[in-house]
C-alpha positions in Angstrom: 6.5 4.8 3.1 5.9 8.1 4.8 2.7 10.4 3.9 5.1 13.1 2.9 6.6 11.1 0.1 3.3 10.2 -0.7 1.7 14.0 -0.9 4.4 14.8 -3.3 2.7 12.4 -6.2 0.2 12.7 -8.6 -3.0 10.7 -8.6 -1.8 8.5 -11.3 1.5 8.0 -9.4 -0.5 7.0 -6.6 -2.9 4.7 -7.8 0.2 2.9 -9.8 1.7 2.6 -6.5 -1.2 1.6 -4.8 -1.6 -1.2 -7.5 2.0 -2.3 -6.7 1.2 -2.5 -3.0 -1.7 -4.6 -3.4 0.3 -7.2 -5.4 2.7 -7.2 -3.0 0.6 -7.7 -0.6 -1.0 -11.2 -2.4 2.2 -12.1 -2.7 2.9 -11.9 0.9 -0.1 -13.4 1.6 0.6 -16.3 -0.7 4.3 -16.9 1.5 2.6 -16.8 4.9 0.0 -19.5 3.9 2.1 -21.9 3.0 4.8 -21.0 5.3 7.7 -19.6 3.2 7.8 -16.5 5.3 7.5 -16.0 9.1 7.9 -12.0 8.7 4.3 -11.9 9.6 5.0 -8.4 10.7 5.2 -7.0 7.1 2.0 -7.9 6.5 0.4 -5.5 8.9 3.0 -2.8 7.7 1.7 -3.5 3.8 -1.9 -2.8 4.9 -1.2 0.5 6.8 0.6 1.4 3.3 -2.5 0.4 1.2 -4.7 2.5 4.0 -2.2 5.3 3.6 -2.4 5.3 0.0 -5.9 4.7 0.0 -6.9 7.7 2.4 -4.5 10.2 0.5 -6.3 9.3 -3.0 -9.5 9.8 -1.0 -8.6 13.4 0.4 -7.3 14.5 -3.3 -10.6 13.1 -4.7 -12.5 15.2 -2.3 -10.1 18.4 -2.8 -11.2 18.5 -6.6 
């Protein structure tokens, strides 16, 4: 997910997505723990999306 993509959304877009990320990412979770997955490498890309997401709705928060 690149911040371009990202800057082109609403806030409601954003938090939707943002939601979606965060389920993924217990989902993930959930297959690393008991060892359905060994892609531990998308983990660390899911939480630099959530930290993406979350610093964009914080900048548009603050622009308001």
């Amino acid at each position: 997910m690149k911040v371009s993509e990202l800057r082109t959304q609403s806030v409601d877009e954003m938090k939707s997505e943002l939601q979606a990320l965060l389920k993924a990412q217990f989902g993930l979770r959930m297959q690393l723990a008991t060892q359905q997955s060994t892609k531990t490498d998308q983990l660390k890309k899911m939480r630099r999306d959530i930290a993406r997401v979350r610093t964009l709705l914080t900048e548009k928060a603050s622009q308001v």
